[in-house]
C-alpha positions in Angstrom: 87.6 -95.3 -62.9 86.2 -92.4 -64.8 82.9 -93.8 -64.8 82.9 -94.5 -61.0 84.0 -91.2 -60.3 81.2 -89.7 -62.7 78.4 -92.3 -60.4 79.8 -90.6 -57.3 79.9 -87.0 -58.2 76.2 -87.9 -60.1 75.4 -89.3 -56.3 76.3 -86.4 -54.7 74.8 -84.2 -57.2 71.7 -86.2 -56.2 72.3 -86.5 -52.4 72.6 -82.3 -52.2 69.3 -82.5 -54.4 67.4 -84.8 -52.3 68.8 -82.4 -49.0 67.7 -79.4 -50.9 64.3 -81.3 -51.5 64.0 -82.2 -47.8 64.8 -79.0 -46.5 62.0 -77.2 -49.4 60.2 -79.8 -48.5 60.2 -79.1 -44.5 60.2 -75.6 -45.1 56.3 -76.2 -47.4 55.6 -78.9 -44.7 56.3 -75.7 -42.0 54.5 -73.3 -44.1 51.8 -75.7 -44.9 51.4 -75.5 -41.0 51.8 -71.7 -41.2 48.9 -71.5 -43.7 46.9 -74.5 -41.6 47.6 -72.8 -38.4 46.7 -69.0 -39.9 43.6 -71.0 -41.5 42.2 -72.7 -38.5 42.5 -68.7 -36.4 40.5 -67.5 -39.4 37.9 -70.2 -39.3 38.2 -69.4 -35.5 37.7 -65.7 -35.9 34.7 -66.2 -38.4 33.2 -68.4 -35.8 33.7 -65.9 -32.8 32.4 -63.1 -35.7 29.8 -65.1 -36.8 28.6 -65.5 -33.0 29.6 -62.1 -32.2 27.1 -61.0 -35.5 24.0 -63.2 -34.3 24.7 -62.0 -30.6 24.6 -58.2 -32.6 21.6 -58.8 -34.3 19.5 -60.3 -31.2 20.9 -57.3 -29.4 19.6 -55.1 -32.2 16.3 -56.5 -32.0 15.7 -56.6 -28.6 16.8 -53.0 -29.1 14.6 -52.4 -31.6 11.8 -54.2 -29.6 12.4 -52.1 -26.7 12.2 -49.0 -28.9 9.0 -50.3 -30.3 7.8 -50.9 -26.9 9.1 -47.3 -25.8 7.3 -45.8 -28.3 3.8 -47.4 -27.4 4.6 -46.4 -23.5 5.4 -42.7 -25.1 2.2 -42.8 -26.5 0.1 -44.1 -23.7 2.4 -41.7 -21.5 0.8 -38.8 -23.5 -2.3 -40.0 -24.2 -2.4 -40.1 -20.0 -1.1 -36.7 -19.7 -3.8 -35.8 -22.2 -6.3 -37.0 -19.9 -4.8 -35.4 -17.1 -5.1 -32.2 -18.9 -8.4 -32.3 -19.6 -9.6 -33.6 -16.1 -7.9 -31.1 -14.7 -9.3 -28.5 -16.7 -12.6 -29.8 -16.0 -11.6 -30.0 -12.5 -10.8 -26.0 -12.9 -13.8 -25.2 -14.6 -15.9 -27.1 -12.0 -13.9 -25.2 -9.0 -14.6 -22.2 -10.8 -18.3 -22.9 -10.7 -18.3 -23.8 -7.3 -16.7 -20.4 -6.0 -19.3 -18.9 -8.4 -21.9 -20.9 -6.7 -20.3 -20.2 -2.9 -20.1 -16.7 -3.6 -23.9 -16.4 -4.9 -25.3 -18.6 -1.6 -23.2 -16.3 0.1 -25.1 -13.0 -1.2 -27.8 -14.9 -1.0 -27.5 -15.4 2.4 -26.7 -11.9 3.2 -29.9 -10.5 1.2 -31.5 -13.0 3.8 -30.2 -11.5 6.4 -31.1 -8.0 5.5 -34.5 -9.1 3.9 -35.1 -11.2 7.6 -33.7 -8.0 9.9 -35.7 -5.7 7.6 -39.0 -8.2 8.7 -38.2 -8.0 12.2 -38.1 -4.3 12.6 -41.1 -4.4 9.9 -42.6 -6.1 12.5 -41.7 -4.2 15.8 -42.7 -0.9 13.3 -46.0 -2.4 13.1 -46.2 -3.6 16.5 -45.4 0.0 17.8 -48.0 1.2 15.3 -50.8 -1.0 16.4 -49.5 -0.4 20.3 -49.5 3.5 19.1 -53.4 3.3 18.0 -54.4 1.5 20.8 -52.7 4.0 22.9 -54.6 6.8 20.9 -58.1 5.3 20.6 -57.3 4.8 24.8 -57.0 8.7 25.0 -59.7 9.8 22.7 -62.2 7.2 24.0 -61.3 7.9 27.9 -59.4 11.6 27.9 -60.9 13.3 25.2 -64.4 12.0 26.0 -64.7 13.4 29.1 -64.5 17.1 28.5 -66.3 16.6 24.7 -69.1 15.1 27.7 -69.1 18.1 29.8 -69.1 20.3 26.6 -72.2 18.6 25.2 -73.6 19.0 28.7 -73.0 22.4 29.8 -74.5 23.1 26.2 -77.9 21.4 26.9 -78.4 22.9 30.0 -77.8 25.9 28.5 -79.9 25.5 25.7 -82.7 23.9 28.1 -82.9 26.5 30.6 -83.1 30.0 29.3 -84.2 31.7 32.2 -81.0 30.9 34.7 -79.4 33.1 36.7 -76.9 35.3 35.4 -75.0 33.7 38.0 -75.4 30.2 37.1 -74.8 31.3 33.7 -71.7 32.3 33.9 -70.3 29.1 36.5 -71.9 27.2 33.6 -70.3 29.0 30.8 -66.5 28.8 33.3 -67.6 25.2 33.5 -68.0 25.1 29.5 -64.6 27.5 29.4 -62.5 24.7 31.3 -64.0 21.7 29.8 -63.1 23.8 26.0 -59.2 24.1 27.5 -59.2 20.6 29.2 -59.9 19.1 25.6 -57.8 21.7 23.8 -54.8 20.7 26.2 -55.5 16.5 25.3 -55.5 17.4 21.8 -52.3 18.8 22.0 -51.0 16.3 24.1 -52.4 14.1 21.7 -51.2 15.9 18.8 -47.7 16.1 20.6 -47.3 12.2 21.0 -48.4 11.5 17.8 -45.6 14.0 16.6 -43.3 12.1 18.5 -44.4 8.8 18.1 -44.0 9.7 13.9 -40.4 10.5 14.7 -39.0 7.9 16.7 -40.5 5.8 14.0 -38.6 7.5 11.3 -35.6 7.5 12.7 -35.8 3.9 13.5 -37.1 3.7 9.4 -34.2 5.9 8.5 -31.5 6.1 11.3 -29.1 8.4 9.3 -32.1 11.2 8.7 -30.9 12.3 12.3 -26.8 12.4 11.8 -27.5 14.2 8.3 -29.5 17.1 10.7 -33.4 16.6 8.5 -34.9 15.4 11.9 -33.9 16.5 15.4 
């Protein structure tokens, strides 16, 4: 009976063993799960980290690409404003040239238009001139000739008959008298136009002789 009793107090020593063992045993089986379970997110988040770090770097070097690429259109960008510069300096330089080159036709074309107005009345001076001589030799080869005629006349006859009249004398020494003031009053008249004729070209020369009072 003793020993029995000892068997069934050993078995239930044993029983509450193996129900200790079976509950340790679920609770390693549940945190076997745990750790599987904590594993399996771990693997999970290395994957989505792992993706997540190539996705990082392929970003990076398209980055790095598009800074590359960003640099080279910098460059060209100021290798074009460079050009742009100096074109338009040129273009400055070449404006400035073609004022300087306006502005010089443009006195040019002025002195041409004084040089070509100081031609024309150049020309009407001398045309006057020539027109003033032919009007001269007119006088002295028609006016003046007359009386210088008469003169050399009335002086032969005088000289060729000694023995006139004291009468016919003296008509031909009145006759001498008038032809002496007929050519004394042409060479006045002559001396007069040419007078005037010298002035009217001078002022025409010189306009502002008369406002400044040297000719009146």
């Amino acid at each position: 009976m003793e020993n029995k009793a000892q068997l069934i107090n050993a078995n239930n020593k044993i029983t509450l063993q193996n129900e200790k063992l079976e509950k340790y045993s679920e609770a390693l089986l549940s945190a076997n799960e745990k750790i599987l379970f904590h594993y399996k997110e771990k693997e999970s988040r290395e994957s989505e980290l792992a993706k997540a770090n190539i996705l990082l770097i392929f970003e990076n070097n398209e980055k790095e690409k598009r800074a590359a690429e960003l640099v080279v259109a910098n460059k060209k960008l100021l290798f074009e404003n460079n050009e742009k510069g100096k074109r338009a300096a040129e273009l400055a330089i070449a404006n400035k040239k073609l004022l300087f080159e306006n502005n010089e036709k443009g006195k040019r074309a002025e002195e041409l238009v004084i040089i070509n107005r100081e031609l024309i009345r150049a020309e009407t001076l001398h045309k006057e001139h020539i027109d003033t001589l032919e009007e001269m030799m007119f006088i002295i080869s028609h006016k003046v000739r007359c009386p210088v005629a008469n003169i050399l006349g009335i002086s032969y006859l005088l000289e060729e008959n000694e023995n006139k009249s004291s009468e016919e004398s003296s008509i031909l020494i009145q006759m001498l008298s008038q032809s002496a003031l007929s050519l004394n009053e042409l060479t006045e008249e002559l001396a007069t136009y040419i007078h005037t004729k010298r002035v009217s070209q001078h002022l025409r020369t010189f306009p502002k002789l008369k406002n400044k009072g040297f000719i009146t």
